[in-house]
N, C-alpha and C positions, 0 to 999 in steps of 0.2 A: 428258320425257327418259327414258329407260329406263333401267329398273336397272343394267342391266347396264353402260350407259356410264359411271357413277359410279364405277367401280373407282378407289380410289387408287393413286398411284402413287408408291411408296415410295422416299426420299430418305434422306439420311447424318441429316439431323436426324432424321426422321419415326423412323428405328432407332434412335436415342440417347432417346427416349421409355421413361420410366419409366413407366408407370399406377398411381395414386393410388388403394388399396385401401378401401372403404368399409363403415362398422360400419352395420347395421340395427337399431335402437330401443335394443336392451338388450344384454346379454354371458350367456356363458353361467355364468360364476362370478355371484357376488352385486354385481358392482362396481358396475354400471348397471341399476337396477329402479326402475322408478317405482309410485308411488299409484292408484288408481283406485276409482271408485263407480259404482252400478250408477242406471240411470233409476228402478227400481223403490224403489228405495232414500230415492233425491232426491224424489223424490214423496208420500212419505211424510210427510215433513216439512216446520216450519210457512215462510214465505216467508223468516221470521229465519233459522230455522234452517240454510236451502241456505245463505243469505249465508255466513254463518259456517263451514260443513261447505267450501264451496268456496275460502274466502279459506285455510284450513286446508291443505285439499288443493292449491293452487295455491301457495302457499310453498312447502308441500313438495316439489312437484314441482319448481318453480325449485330450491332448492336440490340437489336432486338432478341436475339436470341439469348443473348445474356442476360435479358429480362426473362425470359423462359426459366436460364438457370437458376436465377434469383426464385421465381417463381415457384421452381418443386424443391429447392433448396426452404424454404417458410413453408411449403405442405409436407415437407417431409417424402417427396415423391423421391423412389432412385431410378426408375426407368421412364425415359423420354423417346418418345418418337419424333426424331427430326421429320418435318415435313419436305420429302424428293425434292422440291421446288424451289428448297431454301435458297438458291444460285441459278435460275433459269439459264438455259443456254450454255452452262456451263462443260456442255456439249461439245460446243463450237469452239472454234479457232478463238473468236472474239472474246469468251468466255472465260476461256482457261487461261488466256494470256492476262485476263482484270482477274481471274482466281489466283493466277503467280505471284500478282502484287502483294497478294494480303497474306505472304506466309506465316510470318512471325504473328498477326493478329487471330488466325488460325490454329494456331500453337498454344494460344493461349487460354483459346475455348475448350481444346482436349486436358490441359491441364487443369484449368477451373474445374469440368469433368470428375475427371481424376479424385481431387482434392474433395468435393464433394460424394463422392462413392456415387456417381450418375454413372447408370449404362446408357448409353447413346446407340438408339439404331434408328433404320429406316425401312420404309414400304415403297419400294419401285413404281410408276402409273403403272396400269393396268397393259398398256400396250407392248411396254415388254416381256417378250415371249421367245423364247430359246428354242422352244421346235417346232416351229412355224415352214410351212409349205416353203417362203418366200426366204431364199438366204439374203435377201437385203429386209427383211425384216428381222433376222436371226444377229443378223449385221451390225445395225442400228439400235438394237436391244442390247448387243454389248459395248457398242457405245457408249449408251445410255451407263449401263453399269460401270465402265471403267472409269467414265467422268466422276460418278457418286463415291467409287474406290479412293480415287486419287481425293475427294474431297476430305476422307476418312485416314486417310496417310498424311495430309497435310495438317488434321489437328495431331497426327502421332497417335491415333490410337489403336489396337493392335489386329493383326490380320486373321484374326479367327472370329469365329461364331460369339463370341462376345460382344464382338459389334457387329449386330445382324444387318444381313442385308435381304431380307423379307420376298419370295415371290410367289406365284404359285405356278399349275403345272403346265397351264398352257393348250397347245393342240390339242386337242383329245388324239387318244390312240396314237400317240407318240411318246412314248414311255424311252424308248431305245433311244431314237435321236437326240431326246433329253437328255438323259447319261452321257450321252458321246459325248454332247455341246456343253456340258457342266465340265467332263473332264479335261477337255481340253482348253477351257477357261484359265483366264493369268490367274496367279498365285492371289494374287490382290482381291482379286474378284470371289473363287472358286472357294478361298479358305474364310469369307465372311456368309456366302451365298447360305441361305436356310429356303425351304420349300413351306407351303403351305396346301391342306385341301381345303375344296373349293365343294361349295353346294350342286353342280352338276355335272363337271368333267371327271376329275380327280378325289375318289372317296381318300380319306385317312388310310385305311388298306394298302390305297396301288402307293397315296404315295411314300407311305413305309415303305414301300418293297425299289421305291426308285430313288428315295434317298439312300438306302443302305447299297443299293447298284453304286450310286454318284457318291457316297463315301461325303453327305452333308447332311447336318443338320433339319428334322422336322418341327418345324409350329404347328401343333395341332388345335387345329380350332372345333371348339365343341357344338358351338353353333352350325358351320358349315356341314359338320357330321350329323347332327341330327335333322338337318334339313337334307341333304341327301341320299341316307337312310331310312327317313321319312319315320323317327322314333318318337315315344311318348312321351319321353322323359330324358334331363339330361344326367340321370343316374343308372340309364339303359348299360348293362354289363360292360356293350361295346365300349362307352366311352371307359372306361379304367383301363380296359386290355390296349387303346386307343395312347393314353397317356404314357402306362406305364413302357408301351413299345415307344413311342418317339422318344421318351427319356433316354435308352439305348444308344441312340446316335448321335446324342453330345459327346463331346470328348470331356469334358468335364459335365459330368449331371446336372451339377450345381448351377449350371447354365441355360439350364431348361428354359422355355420361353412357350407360352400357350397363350391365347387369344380367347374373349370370351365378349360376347353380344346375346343377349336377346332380341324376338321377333316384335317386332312394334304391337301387329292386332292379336298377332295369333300364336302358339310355342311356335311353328315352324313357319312363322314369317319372315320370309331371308330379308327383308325390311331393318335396319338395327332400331331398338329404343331406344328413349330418352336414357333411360338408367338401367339397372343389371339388378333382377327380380328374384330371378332363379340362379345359382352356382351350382358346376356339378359338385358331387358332392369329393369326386375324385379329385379336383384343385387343391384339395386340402394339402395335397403332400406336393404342389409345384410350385419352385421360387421363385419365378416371374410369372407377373397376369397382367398382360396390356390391354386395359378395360377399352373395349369398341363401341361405346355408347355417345348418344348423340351428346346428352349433357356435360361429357366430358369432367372435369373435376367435382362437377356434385355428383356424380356417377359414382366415382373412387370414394368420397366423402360417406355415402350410404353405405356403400361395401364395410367402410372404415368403422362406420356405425353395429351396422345389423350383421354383418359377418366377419370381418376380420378380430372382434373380441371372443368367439367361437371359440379362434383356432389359439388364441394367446395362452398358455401354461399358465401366467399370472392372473390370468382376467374370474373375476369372483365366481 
């Protein structure tokens, strides 16, 4: 089916949509920082000693992230991006055996979660890549994801695109081995997995055309589209046919999930900004927007200001 037939077509509800502004890992104040160690570091030290160094840093990190929840629980935030890192190593042998320990303290963030109406997703580093020349990098990348799976099963919370697990496409001109390597991914993996395009590999287009192959979820990011489109505006036709096709391959709509940055100097500076200047104007009708701006919650706060009372039915 063509892009272009996708257009939505906009209804008295579909206008009454408010979109659900989304925090990315940390804040810019001090409110939400987490712990981290470095491989080099972990290496160094004797097999005792990681146990302990990471049961250490994985409390604390738990505990801090329920300051996180606290945190968009008083701004009113329902989408959080956990930051990949929140459990380093969590990779490893060493890892998942200090992750086993904390089931039930685990259990209890997905339910906080829960309780809160917080969607909880995340963005994989950048090095994992599923169709990659190298099968021990294709390898290592689903390792990478089944450890963040399983971190995602241990709070309980459920195996579909609800709780996204964010990537993009990878190789260039490897569309095919993508599909293969998505379909043959564990149920864990495969049923939270969402794609994203990217400003110079993967336009919006192809990867509509290889999410609807691999049977997952698009995040269509409007930035990365008109930076490699190279458009004048992020009200260019593309970006609605752009929207209203990734809408298509949720299983529930209502689960949509879009990304939005601005260019720091320039519209198409792949650079992000402090804050979010420009909206398309197509957002209007998407229920998740995880703002990618450097400032982070005064980022969403301006939105909340100068755009988000646009779209309110009540608002004077």
């Amino acid at each position: 089916m063509p892009v272009s037939s996708l257009l939505l077509q906009t209804s008295p509800a579909a206008q009454a949509l408010v979109p659900e502004l989304g925090l990315v890992c940390i804040t810019t104040s001090q409110a939400v920082r987490y712990k981290t160690l470095t491989r080099k570091r972990l290496l160094l030290m004797s097999p005792a000693e990681q146990t302990e160094a990471l049961r250490s840093l994985y409390a604390e990190n738990l505990r801090r992230l329920h300051l996180a929840l606290t945190f968009c629980q008083e701004q009113g935030i329902r989408l959080y991006r956990l930051p990949s890192s929140l459990f380093p190593f969590a990779d490893m042998d060493v890892g998942r055996a200090v992750l086993e320990e904390l089931v039930e303290p685990l259990a209890q963030v997905g339910q906080r979660a829960g309780e809160l109406g917080l969607r909880l997703v995340l963005h994989p580093e950048q090095f994992v890549v599923l169709n990659s020349d190298s099968p021990t990098v294709i390898e290592n990348s689903i390792t990478v994801l089944s450890a963040l799976a399983y971190q995602f099963d241990l709070m309980g919370l459920p195996q579909s695109p609800w709780t996204v697990m964010n990537i993009h496409g990878g190789k260039g001109n490897r569309a095919e081995r993508l599909v293969q390597t998505i379909r043959d991914l564990p149920e864990t993996i495969r049923a939270r997995l969402t794609l994203e395009n990217d400003e110079h590999t993967y336009s919006a287009a192809e990867i509509f055309d290889i999410c609807r192959a691999a049977q997952v979820a698009m995040v269509f990011d409007a930035h990365h589209h008109l930076v490699h489109e190279q458009l004048e505006s992020y009200d260019d036709p593309s970006v609605a046919e752009m929207v209203a096709a990734a809408k298509t391959t949720w299983p529930d709509p209502s689960w949509q999930m879009v990304h939005i940055s601005n260019g720091r100097e320039s519209l198409r500076d792949p650079r992000h900004s402090d804050v979010i200047w420009t909206m398309p104007e197509a957002f209007r009708q998407v229920p998740w927007i995880e703002v990618e701006a450097k400032s982070k919650e005064d980022a969403i706060a301006k939105l909340r200001q100068e755009w988000l009372p646009v779209l309110s039915p009540n608002a004077p």
